[in-house]
C-alpha positions in Angstrom: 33.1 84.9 -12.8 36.3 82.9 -14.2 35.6 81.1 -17.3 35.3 77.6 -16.2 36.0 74.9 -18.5 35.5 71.6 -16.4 36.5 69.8 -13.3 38.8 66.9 -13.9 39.9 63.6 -11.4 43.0 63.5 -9.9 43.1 60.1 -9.9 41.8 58.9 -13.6 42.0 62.2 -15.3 38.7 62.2 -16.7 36.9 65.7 -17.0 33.4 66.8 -16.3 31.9 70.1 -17.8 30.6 72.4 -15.5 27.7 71.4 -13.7 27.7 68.0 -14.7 29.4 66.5 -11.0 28.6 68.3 -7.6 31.6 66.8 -5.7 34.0 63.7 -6.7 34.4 61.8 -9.6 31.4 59.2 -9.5 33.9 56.4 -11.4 36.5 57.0 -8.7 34.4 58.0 -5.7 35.6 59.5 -2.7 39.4 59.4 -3.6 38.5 61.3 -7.2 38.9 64.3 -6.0 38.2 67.0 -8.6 39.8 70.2 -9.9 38.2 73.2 -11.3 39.8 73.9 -14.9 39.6 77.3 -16.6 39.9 78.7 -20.1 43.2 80.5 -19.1 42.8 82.0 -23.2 39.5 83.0 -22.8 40.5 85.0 -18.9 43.6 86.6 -20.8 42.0 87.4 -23.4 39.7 89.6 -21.0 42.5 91.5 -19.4 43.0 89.7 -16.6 47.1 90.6 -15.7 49.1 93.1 -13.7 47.6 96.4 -15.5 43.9 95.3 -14.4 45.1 94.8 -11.1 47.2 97.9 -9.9 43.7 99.7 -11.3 41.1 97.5 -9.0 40.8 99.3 -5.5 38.9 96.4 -4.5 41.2 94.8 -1.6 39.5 92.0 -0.9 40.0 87.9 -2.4 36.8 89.0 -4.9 39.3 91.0 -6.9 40.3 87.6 -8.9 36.7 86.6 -9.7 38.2 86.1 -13.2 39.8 83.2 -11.6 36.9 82.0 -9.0 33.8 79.4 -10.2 31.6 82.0 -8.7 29.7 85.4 -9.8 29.9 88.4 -7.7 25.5 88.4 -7.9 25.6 86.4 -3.8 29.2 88.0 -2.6 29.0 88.6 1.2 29.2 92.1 2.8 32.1 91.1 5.4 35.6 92.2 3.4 38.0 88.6 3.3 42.1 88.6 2.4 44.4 91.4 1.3 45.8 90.1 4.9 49.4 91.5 5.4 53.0 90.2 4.6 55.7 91.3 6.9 59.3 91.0 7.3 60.8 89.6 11.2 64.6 90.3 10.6 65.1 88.9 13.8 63.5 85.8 13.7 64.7 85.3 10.2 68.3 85.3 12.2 67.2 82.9 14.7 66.0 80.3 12.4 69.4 80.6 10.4 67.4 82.3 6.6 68.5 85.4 5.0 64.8 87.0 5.1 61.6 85.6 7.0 58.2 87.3 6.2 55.2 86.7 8.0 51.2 86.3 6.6 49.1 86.3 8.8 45.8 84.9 8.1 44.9 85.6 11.5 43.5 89.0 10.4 40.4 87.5 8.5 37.2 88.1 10.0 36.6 84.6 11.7 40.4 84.3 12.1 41.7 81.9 9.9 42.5 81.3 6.2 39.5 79.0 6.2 37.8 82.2 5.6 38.8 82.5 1.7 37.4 78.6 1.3 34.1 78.8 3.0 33.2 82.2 1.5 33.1 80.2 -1.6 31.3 77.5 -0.1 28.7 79.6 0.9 28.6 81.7 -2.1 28.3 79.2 -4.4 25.6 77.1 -2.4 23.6 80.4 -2.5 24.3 80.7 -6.3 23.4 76.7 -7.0 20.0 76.8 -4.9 20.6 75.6 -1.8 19.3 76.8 1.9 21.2 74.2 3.6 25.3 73.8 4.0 27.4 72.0 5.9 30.6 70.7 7.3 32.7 68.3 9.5 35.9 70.2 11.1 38.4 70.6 14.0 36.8 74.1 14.0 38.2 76.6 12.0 36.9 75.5 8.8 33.2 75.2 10.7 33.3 78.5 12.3 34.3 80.5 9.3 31.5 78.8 7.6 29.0 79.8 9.8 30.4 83.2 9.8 30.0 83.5 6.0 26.4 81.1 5.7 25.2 84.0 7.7 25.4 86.4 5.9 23.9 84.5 2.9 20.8 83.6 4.9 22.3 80.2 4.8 21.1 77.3 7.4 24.3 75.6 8.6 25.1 72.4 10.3 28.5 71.6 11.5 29.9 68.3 12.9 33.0 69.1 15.1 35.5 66.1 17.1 35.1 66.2 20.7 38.3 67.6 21.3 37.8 70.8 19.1 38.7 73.9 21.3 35.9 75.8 23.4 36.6 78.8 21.6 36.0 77.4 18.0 32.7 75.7 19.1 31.5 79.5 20.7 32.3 81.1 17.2 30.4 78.2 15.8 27.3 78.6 18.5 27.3 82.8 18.0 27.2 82.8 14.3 24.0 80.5 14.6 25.3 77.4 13.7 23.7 74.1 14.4 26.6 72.3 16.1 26.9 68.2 16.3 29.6 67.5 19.4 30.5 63.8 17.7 32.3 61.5 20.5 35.2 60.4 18.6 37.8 61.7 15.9 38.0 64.4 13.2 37.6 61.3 11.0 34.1 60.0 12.9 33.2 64.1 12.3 33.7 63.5 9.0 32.2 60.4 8.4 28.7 60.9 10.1 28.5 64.6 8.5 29.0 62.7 5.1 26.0 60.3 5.5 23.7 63.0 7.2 24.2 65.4 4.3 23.8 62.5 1.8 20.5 61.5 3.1 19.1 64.9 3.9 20.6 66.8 0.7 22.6 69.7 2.6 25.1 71.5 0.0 28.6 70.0 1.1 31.1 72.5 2.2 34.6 70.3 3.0 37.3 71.3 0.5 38.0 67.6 0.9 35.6 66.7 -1.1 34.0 69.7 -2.9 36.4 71.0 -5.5 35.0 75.0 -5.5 36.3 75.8 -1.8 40.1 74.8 -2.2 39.6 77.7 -5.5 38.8 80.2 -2.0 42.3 78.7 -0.6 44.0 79.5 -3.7 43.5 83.2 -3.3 45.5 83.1 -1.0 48.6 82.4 -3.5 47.4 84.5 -5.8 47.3 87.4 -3.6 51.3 86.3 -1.8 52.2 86.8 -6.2 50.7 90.0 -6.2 51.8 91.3 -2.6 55.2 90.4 -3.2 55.8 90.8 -6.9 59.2 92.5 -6.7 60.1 90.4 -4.2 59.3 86.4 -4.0 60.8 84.6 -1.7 62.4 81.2 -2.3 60.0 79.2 -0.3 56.1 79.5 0.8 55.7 77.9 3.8 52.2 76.3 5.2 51.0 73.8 7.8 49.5 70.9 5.9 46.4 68.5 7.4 44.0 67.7 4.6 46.3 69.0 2.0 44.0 71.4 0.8 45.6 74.2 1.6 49.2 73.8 0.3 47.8 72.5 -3.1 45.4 75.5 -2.9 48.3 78.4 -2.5 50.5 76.7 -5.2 47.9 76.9 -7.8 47.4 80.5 -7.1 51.0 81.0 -7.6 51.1 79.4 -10.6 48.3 81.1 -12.3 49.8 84.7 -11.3 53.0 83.1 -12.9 50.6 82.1 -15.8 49.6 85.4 -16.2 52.5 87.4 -15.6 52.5 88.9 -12.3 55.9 86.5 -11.2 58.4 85.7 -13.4 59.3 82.6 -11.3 57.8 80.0 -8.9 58.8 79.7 -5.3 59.4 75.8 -3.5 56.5 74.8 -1.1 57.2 73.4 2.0 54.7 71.9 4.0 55.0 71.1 7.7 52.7 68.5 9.4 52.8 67.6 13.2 54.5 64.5 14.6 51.3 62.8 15.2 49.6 63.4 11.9 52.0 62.5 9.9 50.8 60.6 6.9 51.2 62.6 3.6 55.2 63.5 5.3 55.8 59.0 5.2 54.3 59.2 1.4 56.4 62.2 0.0 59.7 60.2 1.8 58.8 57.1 0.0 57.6 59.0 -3.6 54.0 57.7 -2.9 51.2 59.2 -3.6 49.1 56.5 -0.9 49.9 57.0 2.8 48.4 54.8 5.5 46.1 56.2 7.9 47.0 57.1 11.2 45.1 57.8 14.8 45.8 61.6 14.8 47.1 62.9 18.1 48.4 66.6 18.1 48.3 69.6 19.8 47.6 71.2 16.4 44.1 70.6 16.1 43.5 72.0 12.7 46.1 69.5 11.2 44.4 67.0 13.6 43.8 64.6 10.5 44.8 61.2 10.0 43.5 60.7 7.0 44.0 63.3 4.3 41.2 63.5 2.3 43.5 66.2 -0.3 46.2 64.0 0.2 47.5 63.7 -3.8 46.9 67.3 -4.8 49.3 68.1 -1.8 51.9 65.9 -2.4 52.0 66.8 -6.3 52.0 70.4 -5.2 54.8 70.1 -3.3 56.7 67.8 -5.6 56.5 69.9 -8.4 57.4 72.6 -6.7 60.7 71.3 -6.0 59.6 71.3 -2.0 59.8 69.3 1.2 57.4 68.0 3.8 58.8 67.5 7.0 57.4 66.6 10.7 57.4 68.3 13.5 56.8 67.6 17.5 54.1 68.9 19.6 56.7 70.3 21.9 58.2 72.3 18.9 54.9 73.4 17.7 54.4 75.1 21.3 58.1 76.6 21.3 57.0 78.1 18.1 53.7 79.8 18.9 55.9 81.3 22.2 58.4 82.5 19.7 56.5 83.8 17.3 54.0 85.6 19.8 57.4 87.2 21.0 57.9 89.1 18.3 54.0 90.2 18.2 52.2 87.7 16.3 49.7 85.4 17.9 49.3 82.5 16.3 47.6 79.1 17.2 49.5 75.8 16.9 48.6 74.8 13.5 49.1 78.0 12.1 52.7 78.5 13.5 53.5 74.7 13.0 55.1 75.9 9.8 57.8 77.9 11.8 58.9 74.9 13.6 59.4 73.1 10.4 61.2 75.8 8.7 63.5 75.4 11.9 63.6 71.7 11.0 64.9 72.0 7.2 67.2 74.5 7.9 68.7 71.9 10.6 68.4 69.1 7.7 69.7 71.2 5.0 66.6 71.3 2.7 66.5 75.2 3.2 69.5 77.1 2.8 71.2 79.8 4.9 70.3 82.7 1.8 67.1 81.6 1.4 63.7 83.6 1.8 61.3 82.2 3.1 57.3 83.4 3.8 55.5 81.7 5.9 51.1 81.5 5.5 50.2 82.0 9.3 46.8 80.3 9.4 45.3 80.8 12.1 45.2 83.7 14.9 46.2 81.9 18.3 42.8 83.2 19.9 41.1 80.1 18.5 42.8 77.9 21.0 43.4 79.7 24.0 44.6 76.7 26.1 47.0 75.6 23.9 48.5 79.2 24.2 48.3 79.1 28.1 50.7 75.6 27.5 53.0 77.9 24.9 53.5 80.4 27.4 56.3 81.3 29.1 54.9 82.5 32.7 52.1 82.1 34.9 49.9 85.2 36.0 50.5 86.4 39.6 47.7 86.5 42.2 48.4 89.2 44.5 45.8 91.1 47.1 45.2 94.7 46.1 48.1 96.7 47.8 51.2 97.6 46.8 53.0 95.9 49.3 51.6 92.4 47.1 52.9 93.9 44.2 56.4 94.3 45.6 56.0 91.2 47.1 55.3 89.6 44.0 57.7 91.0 42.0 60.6 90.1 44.5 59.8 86.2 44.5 59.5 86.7 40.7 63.4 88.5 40.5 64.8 85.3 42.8 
């Protein structure tokens, strides 16, 4: 277990020891979102560095527990991260970059880099007491939850939009979840889940308000340091929502720079969809408040108009020396296509990020020389209509002879 020293506000800066606050800051409230400090001395001075990690054979996001607020006494059986980082040469061409690597967080076992955040979740509910955890999500977030509770013997309850896809909600229903269908927005979800869990005392999952889960999303910059030691790229790209996520990966990174695994820090640039658009307004303006908005994407996992991670994601991106920029549904869609033609399937918010690498190349924010890696969130089986939309053609109903076939295939050649 990493050597935590305390959780501290974003907002006020005031710090908590361990233990002492569950979830937010109780003089800020909901906005006093907390981070998890560690004793970086204390990890170094344990070996934690490049020579204890060419020796772990352990590929899996539980070889940096020395950086994790969990023990390895609850970890689940099912192996999470270690996901693959490859190079498209010809799609780094189309967009206009010098080199354009792919990681595809599709490969975890509920499909999404929500996996390395509710693994955490559920671990650490296990390891505080609790029987009961929950969340509110567009579905990703939920499902991999349910995936993970389960194999912690973990009761969960998950409060979902109405418009989160069929496929998410069957993941959900298989891994045993209870599963609230709330009539409204993510933001309803979100709400109601709040007040049930309040009342009834379930353990709190969202990484917008618990500060242990986004320590699951930073594994995954902590493992892009170590896969690509020798060879960083300039940029990290990620689809951005909550926030959680973007602020999550550049922590990672700048531990492993902490600890001397990179030698430098890449710029983050975070893409969010036309119609969820908030945090991209406040980064313009060198806020760190956005107004909300009535979310309305195709990209249902950045489906939030109201960022709940909102400051560590702009901060993030800032110091970084990065860019947010926006992006439109019909992009989003031309990007899963293109991307799926070069053999990765990816759902809309997880390949959102290749349509905005297109747009700051076009703006000039990302040079012609640069390298750029893009986190692919999510595989594009979680929202199988969306795909259907992306897709080029139509499937061709034919009877079963031959003659249909060549039929079929002559109206298809005109």
């Amino acid at each position: 277990m990493g050597q935590v020293a305390g959780l501290e506000c974003v907002i006020c800066e005031r710090t908590y020891s361990d233990g002492e606050v569950l979830y937010t800051c109780p003089s800020c409230g909901p906005a006093g979102i907390l981070d998890v400090l560690y004793d970086y001395d204390a990890i170094a001075a344990g070996g934690f560095g490049l020579a204890r990690l060419a020796a772990n054979a352990d590929r899996t996001q539980w070889r940096y527990l020395d950086l994790l607020p969990v023990s390895g006494t609850h970890l689940p059986p099912v192996p999470i991260g270690w996901t693959p980082v490859f190079h498209l040469a010809e799609m780094a061409e189309r967009l206009g970059v010098a080199e354009l690597w792919i990681k595809d967080e599709g490969r975890n076992p509920t499909g999404s880099f929500k996996d390395r955040a509710s693994a955490v979740a559920a671990v650490k509910a296990r390891e505080l007491g609790f029987d009961i955890v929950r969340c509110a999500s567009t579905g990703n977030a939920a499902s991999s939850l349910a995936g993970f509770a389960t194999q912690l013997d973990l009761t969960t309850f998950i409060f979902v939009p109405e418009f989160a896809p069929e496929a998410k909600v069957a993941q959900l229903l298989v891994f045993g979840a209870t599963v609230f269908v709330v009539k409204g927005s993510y933001l309803d979800a979100y709400e109601l889940c709040s007040q049930a869990s309040e009342r009834l005392g379930w353990y709190n999952r969202s990484a917008a308000t618990n500060p242990n889960p986004i320590e699951g999303k930073k594994t995954g910059g902590l493992e892009l340091a170590e896969q690509m030691t020798t060879n960083l790229p300039d940029w990290v790209s990620v689809s951005v929502g909550d926030g959680c996520t973007v602020a999550g990966i550049w922590k990672g990174l700048k531990e492993m720079r902490r600890f001397g695994v990179i030698d430098r820090l890449p710029r983050m640039l975070g893409t969010q969809a036309r119609g969820a658009a908030p945090l991209v307004r406040a980064w313009r303006e060198g806020e760190e408040q956005w107004a909300p908005v009535d979310a309305d994407t195709v990209a249902d996992s950045i489906s939030v108009g109201q960022p709940r991670n909102g400051v560590k994601a702009l901060r993030a991106i800032r110091e970084s020396g990065g860019a947010l920029v926006e992006v439109s549904d019909e992009e989003i869609l031309a990007a899963e296509s293109e991307l799926a033609s070069h053999g990765v399937f990816g759902e809309p918010a997880g390949v959102a990020g290749i349509a905005g690498i297109q747009q700051a190349r076009w703006s000039g924010l990302v040079g012609r020389d640069d390298r750029v890696v893009h986190v692919m969130t999510g595989s594009g089986l979680k929202d199988v209509k969306s795909a259907v939309r992306a897709a080029a053609g139509r499937p061709m109903e034919i009877e079963p002879t031959l003659d249909a076939v060549q039929a079929a295939l002559d109206r298809a050649a005109r």
